[in-house]
C-alpha positions in Angstrom: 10.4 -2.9 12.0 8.7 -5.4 10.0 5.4 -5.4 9.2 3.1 -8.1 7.9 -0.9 -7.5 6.9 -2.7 -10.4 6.4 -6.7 -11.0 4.8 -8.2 -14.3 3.6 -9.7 -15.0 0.3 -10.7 -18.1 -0.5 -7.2 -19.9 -1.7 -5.7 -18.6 1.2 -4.2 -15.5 2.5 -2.6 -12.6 1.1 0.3 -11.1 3.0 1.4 -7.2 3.0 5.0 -6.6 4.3 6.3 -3.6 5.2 10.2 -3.6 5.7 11.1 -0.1 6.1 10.3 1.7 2.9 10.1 -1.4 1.0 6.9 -3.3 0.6 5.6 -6.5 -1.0 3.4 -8.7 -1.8 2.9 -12.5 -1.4 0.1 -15.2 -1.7 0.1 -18.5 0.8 -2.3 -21.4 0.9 -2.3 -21.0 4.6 -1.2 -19.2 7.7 2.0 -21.3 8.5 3.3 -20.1 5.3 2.1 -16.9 5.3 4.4 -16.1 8.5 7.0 -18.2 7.8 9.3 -15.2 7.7 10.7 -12.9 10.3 8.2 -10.5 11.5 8.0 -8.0 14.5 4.3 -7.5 14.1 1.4 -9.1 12.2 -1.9 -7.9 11.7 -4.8 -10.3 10.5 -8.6 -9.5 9.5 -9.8 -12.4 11.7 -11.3 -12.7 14.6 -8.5 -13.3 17.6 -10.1 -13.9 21.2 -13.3 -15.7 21.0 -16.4 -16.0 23.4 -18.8 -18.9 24.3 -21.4 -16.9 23.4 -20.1 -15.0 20.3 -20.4 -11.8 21.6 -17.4 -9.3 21.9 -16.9 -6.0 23.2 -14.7 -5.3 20.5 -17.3 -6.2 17.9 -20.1 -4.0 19.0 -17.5 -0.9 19.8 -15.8 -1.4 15.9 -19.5 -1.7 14.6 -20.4 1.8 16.7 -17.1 3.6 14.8 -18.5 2.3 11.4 -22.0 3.2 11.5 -23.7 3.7 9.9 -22.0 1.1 8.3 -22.2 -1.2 11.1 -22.6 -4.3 9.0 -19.1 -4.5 7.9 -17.9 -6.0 11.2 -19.3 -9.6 11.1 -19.9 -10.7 14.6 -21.1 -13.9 16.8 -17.6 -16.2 16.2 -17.7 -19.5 18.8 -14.8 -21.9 18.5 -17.7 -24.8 19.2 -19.6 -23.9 16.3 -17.1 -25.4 13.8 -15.4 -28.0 16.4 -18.8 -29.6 16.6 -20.7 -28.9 13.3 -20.1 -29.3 10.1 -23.1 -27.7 9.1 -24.7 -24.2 9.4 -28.5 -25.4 10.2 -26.8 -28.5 12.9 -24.9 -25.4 14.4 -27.5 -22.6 14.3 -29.8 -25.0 16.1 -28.2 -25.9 19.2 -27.3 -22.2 19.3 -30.7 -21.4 19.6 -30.8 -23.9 22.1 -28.4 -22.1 24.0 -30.2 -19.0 24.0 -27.5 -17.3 21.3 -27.7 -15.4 18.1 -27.3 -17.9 14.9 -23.9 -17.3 12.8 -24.6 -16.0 9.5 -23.9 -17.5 6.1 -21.2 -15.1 5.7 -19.4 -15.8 8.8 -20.2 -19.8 8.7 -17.7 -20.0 5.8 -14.9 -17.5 7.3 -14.8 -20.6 10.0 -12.2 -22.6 8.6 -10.1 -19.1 8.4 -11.2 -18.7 12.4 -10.2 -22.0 13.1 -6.6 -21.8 11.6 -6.1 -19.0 12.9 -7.3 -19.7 16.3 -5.1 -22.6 16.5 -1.7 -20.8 14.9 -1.8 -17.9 17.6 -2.6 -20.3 20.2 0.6 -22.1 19.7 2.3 -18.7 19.0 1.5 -16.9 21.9 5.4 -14.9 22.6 4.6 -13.6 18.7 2.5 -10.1 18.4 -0.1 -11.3 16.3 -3.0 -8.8 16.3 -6.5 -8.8 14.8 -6.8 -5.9 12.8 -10.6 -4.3 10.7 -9.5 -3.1 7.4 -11.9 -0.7 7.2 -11.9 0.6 10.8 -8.3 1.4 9.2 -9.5 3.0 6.4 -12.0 5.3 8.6 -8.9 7.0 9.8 -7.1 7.0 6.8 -10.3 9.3 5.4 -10.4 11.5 8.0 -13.5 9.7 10.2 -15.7 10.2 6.8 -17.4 6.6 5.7 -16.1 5.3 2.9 -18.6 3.7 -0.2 -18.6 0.2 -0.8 -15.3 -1.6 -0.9 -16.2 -3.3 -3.9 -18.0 -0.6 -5.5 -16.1 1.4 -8.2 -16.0 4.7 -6.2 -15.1 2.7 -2.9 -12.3 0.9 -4.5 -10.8 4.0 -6.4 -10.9 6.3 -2.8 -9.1 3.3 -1.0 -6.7 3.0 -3.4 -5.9 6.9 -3.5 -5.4 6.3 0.5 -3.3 3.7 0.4 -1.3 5.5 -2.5 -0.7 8.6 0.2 0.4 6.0 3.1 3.2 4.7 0.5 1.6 1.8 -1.4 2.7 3.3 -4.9 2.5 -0.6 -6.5 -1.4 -0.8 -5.9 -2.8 -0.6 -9.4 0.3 -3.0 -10.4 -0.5 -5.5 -7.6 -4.7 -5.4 -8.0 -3.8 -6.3 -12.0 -1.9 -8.8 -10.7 -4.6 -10.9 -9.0 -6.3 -11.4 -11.8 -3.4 -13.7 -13.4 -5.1 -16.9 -10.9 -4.3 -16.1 -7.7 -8.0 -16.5 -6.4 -7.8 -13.8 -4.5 -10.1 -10.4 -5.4 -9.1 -6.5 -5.6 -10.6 -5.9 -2.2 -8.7 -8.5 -0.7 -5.5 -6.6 -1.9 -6.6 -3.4 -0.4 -7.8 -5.2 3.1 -3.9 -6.9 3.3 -2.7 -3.5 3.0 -4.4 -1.5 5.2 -3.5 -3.9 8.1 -0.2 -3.8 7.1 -0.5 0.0 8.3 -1.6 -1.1 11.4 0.5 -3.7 12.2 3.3 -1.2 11.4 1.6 1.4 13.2 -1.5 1.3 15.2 -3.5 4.3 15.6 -5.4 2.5 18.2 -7.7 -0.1 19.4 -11.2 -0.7 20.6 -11.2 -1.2 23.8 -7.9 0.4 25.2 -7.8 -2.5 27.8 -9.2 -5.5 26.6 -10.8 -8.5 27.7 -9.6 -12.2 27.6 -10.7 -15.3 26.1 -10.9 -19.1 28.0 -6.8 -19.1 26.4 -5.9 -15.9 27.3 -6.0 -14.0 23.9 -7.1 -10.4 24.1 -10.2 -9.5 22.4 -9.3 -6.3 20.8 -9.4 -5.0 17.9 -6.6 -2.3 16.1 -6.8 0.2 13.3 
């Protein structure tokens, strides 16, 4: 089967394929692009499957399988926060209003990301498009132990020796190679391949049987 792992950075999206024993690497300015090609499966560090409220099951179930690392699963996505605000403090205030958690400055910028995404699997429904946690991944890769930082020097080192036994023999090569002005960082590289691994084969999902959103996408999250 073919494979495709997808992350963001802040040019676009890096894309993982794995085609067999063969697998590469590409850069795309967005989504579209990114999945132009044939795929069976596609795995995306996004949220897919969004509430009115921002919370998810899936959210607070990843964040209980990282702890106590529980930070790493950024939580509280609402489609309306970005299709009525253009601005963090406009948005955080009528979410308050509603009696909701306010979206943090981190996840305020991933909503252009959301958005695109949102819409692209939306008007894709027929295509397996899954979201996928990179480090919810990497958790099983290391035997359940927490890994260090991502982009600490010990954290990026043991990531890239797991990736190295799951068949990503290029990673040293293809972390270089972001640095030549793709915009995109060495963590990103190591996120896009660990959902690669899931999208080619999932070791599971939190929950089993998910919920569904006000379109019918599952809120569900695989490693």
């Amino acid at each position: 089967m073919i494979a495709v792992g997808l992350d963001g950075f802040s040019k676009g999206w890096v894309a993982v394929t794995i085609d067999g024993d063969r697998r590469t690497i590409s850069f795309h300015s967005d989504i579209a692009g990114a999945l132009t090609r044939p795929f069976d499966r596609a795995g995306i560090d996004i949220p897919i499957g969004l509430t009115d409220d921002g919370e998810r099951d899936c959210d607070l179930l990843a964040r209980a399988r990282l702890r106590p690392h529980t930070s790493r699963v950024f939580a509280g996505a609402r489609r309306w926060l970005w299709q009525q605000f253009d601005e963090p403090d406009l948005a955080n205030a009528e979410a308050l209003r509603r009696g909701q958690t306010r979206v943090s400055r981190q996840l305020w910028h991933l909503g252009k990301k959301i958005m695109e995404v949102d819409g692209f699997v939306r008007a894709n429904a027929t295509r397996d498009i899954r979201e996928v946690h990179p480090e919810l991944v990497f958790l099983q890769l290391n035997s359940g132990e927490p890994l260090p930082r991502k982009k600490s020097e010990e954290g990026d080192a043991l990531r890239r020796r797991l990736l190295k036994r799951s068949g990503f023999r290029e990673i040293d090569r293809w972390q270089t190679e972001v640095r030549t002005g793709t915009g995109a960082k060495r963590d990103d590289v190591l996120d896009a391949c660990a959902v690669a691994l899931a999208a080619r084969e999932p070791c599971g999902s939190v929950p089993e049987a998910p919920p569904r959103d006000a379109y019918d996408l599952p809120m569900q999250i695989w490693f």
